[in-house]
SEVO-840881 format. One line per field, with one value per residue (C-alpha): residue number from 1; residue in three letters; x, y, z. Coordinates in steps of 0.02 Angstrom, whole numbers, plus 50000, padded with zeros to 5 digits. Each point is the difference from the previous one (the first is absolute). Example, Ala and Ser with C-alpha at 12.3 -4.5 7.8 and 13.67 -1.06 7.14 Angstrom:
! SEVO-840881
seq 1,2
type ALA,SER
xx 50615,50069
yy 49775,50172
zz 50390,49967
***
This chain:
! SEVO-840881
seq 1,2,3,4,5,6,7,8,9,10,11,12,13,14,15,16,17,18,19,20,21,22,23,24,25,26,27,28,29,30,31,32,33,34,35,36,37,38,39,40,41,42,43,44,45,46,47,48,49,50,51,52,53,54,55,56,57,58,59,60,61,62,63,64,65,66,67,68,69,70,71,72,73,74,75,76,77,78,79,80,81,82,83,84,85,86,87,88,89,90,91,92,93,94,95,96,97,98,99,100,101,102,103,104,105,106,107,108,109,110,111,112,113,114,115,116,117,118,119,120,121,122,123,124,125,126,127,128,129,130,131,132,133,134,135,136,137,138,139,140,141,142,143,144,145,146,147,148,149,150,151,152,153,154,155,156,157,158,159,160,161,162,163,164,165,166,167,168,169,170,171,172,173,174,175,176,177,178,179,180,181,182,183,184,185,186,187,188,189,190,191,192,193,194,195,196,197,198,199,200,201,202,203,204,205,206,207,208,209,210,211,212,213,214,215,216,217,218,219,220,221,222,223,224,225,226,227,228,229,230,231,232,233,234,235,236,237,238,239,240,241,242,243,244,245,246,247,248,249,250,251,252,253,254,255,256,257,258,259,260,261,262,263,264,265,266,267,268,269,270,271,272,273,274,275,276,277,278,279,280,281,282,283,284,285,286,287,288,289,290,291,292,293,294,295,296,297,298,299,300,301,302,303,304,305,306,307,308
type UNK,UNK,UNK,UNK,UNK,UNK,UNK,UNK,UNK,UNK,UNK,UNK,UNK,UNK,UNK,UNK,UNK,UNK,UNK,UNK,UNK,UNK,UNK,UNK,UNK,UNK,UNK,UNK,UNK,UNK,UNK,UNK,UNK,UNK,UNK,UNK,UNK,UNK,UNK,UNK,UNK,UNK,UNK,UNK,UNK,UNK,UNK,UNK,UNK,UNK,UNK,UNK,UNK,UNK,UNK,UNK,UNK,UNK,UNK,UNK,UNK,UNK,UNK,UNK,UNK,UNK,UNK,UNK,UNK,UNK,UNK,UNK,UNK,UNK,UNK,UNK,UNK,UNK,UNK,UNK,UNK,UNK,UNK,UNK,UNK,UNK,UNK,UNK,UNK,UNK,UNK,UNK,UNK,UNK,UNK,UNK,UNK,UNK,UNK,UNK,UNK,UNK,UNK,UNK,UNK,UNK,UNK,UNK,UNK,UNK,UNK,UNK,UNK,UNK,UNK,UNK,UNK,UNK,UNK,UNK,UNK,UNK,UNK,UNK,UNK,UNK,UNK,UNK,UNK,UNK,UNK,UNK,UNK,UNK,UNK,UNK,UNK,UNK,UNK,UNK,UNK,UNK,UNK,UNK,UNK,UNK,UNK,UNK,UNK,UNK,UNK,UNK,UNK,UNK,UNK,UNK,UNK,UNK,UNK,UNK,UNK,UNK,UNK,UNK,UNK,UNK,UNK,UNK,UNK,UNK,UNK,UNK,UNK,UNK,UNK,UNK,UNK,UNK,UNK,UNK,UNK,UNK,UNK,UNK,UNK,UNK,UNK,UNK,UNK,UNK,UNK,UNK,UNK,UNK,UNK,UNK,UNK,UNK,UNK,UNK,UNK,UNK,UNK,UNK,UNK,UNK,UNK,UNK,UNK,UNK,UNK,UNK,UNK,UNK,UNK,UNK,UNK,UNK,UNK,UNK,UNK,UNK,UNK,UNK,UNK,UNK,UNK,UNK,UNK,UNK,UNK,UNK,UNK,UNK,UNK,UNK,UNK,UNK,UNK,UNK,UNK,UNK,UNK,UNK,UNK,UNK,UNK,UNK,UNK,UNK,UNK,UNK,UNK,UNK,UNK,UNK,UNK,UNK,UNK,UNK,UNK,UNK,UNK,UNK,UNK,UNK,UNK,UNK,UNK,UNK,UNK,UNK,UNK,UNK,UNK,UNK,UNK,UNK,UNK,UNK,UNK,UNK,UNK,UNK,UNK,UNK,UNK,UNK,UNK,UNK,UNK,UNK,UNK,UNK,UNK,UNK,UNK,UNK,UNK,UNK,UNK,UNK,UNK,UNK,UNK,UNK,UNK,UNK
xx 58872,49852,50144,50093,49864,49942,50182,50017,49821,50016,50180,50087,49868,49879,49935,49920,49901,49927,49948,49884,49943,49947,49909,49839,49926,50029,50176,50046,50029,50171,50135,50173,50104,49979,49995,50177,50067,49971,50110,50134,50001,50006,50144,50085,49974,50114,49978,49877,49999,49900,50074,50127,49995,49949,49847,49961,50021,49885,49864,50022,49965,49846,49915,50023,49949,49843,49967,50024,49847,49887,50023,49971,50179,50022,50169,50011,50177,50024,50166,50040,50113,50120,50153,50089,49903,49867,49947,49886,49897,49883,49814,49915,49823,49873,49811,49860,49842,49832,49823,49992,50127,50084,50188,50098,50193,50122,50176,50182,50185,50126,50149,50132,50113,50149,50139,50127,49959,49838,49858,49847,49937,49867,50012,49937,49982,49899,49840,50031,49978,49854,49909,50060,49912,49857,49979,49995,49852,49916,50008,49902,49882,49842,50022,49836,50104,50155,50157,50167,50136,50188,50171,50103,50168,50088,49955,50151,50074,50158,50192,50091,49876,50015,49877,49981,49948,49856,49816,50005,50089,49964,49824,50062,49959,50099,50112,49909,49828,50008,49905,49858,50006,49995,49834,49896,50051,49900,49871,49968,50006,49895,49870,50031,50077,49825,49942,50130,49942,50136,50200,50105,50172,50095,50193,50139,49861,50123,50108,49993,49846,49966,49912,49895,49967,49871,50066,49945,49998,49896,49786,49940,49845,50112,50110,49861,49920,50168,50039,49829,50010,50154,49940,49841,50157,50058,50177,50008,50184,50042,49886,50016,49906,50140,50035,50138,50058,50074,49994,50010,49960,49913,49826,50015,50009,49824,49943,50038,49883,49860,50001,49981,50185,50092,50177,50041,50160,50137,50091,50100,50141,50062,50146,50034,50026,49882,50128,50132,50055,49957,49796,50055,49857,50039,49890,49853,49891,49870,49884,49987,49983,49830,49930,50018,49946,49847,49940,49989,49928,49865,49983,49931,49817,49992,50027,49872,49863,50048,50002,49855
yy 54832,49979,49966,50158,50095,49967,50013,50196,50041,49957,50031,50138,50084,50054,50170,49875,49928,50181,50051,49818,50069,50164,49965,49903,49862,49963,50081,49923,49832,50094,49920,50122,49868,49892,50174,50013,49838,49993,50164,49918,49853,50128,50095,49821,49973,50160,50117,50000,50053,49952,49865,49959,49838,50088,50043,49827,49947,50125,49973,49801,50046,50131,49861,49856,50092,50052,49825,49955,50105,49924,50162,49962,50068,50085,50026,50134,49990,50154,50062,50181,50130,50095,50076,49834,49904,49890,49936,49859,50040,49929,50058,49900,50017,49939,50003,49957,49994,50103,50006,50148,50099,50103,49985,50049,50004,50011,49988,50017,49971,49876,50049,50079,50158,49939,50057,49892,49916,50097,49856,50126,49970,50131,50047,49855,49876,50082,50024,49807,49940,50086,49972,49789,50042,50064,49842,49897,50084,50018,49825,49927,50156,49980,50185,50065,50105,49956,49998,50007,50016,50023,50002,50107,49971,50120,50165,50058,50092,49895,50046,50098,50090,50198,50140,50065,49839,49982,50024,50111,50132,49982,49933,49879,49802,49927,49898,49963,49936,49859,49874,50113,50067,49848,49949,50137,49985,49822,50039,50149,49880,49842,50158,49939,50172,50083,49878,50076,50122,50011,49978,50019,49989,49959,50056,50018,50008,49915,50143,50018,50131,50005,50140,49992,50166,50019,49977,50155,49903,49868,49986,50126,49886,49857,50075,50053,49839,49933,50137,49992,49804,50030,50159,49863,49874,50153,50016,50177,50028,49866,50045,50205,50130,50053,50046,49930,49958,49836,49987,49866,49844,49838,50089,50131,49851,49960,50201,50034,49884,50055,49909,50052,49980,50028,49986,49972,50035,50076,50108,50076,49893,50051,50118,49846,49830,49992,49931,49978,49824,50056,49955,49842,49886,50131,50146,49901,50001,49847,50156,50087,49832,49978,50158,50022,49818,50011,50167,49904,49849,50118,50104,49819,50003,50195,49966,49850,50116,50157,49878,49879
zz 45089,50132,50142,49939,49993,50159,50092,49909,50060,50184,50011,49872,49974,50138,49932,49870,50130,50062,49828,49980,50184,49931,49823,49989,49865,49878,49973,50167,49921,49907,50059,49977,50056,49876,49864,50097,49982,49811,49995,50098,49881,49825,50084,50039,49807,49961,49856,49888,49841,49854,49908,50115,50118,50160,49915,49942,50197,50051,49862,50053,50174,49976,49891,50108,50150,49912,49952,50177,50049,49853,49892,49811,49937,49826,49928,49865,49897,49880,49940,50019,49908,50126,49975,50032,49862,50018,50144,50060,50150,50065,50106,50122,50022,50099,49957,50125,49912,50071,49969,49869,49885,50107,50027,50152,49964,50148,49933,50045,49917,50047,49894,50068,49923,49896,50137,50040,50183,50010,50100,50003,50153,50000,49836,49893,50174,50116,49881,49950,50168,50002,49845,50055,50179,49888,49900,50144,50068,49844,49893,50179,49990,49889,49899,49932,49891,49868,50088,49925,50066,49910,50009,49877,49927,49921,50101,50022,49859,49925,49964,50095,50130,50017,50053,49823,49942,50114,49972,50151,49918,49804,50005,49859,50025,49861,50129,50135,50054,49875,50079,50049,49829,49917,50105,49967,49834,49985,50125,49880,49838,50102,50028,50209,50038,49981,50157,50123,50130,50073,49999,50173,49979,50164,49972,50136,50155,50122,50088,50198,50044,49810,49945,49838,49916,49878,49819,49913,49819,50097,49958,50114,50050,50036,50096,50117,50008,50061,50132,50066,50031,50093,50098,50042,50078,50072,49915,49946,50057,49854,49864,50011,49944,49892,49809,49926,49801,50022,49778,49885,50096,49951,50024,49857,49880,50051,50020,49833,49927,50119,50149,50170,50094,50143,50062,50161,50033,50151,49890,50132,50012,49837,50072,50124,49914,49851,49856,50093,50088,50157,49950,50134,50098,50145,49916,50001,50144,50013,50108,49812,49928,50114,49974,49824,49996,50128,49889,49824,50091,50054,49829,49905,50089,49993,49801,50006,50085,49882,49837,50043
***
């Protein structure tokens, strides 16, 4: 991994190198790369379904590379009812223990839609090679606040995939979001969910020149917290000042029980290759990968000084 790593950040990839150039400590320790190289290896691994073997492969992989950084690793098996039955899925969740109460939750999904040959590349990879870039840094960082961070199964919505049947249009998550569901669900019945200030989703951020709108069903606070770290790193053309209803996402789970969250999310490829097998290792850009990365490395001592 350290070889490869090394060989796509010197070689492939030298816009990488100009964005460490550009961003100070401590995001500059992000390493997009290595946030790349874990996407290559989940599109390697195929489709990804819940329930189905690919996904098994990638939740293997996601828990022993957090192990490999010294992250404490919790798996959370729950069975969910789709419209294909029941179906065991599973969360992965890491939780790096502060000095008080408060809980900040970064979190992503690794499943993939259930189309036949789809690899979701950006779109279920690209935020898990960053949240695993994240980890890194922060199981060797001493946190003075709670930080989790997880990886949802299940958010895509299951059966045969159509427009209608998305949250997007019908507001309705009955068939998707299950893994982000079924966390706040516990957090809410541990009593944890009242800790957490707040929840950033990260969710198909790896397109070439991505451009991040701001989610209009998003927590307005949030969302300005996050814009103004990255206007502070000086990516505005990525993170714009623009409105935009991205819909039922892995956040709402989470804002409809009271918490603070945000989605980040490039939304604009969905007349391009979102759903469709063309969502290839090709449409993701390790550039986007360091940016988004460098700009939620940053946001965790901004949170530390605003929740002391």
């Amino acid at each position: 991994m350290k070889r490869a790593a090394a060989l796509l950040a010197t070689i492939a990839f030298p816009a990488v190198s100009w964005c460490f150039a550009h961003l100070q400590a401590p995001a500059a320790s992000f390493d997009a790369a290595r946030a790349y190289e874990h996407v290559r290896h989940l599109v390697e691994i195929g489709p990804r379904p819940p329930a189905s073997d690919g996904i098994h492969r990638a939740q293997e992989y996601i828990i022993g590379q957090l192990k490999s950084y010294g992250c404490p690793v919790e798996e959370h098996d729950f069975h969910a009812s789709t419209v294909l039955g029941s179906l065991l899925m599973q969360n992965i969740v890491v939780k790096l223990h502060g000095a008080g109460s408060g809980i900040i939750l970064y979190t992503t999904h690794y499943d993939t839609v259930r189309i036949p040959n789809f690899v979701g590349a950006d779109d279920g990879g690209s935020g898990t090679g960053t949240m695993l870039e994240l980890a890194r840094l922060w199981c060797a960082r001493k946190n003075s606040l709670n930080v989790w961070i997880a990886f949802f199964d299940g958010e895509e919505a299951q059966g045969n995939w159509t427009d209608a049947g998305s949250v997007r249009w019908n507001n309705d998550a009955s068939n998707n979001t299950f893994g982000s569901r079924e966390m706040a669900a516990q957090m809410a019945l541990s009593g944890e969910l009242k800790h957490v200030k707040a929840m950033i989703l990260a969710d198909m951020i790896g397109p070439k020149n991505a451009r991040i709108t701001r989610d209009t069903g998003s927590t307005r606070w949030l969302t300005d917290f996050i814009w103004e770290t990255a206007a502070q790193l000086g990516y505005q053309n990525t993170f714009v000042n623009k409105d935009y209803p991205v819909g039922g996402d892995d956040h709402f789970s989470f804002i409809r029980r009271g918490v603070a969250g945000c989605d980040l999310i490039d939304f604009s490829v969905r007349d391009t290759y979102w759903h469709t097998t063309q969502d290839t290792l090709d449409k993701v850009d390790p550039q986007s990968l360091a940016i988004v990365g460098q700009v939620l490395a940053a946001t965790l001592p901004r949170f530390e000084k605003k929740f002391p």
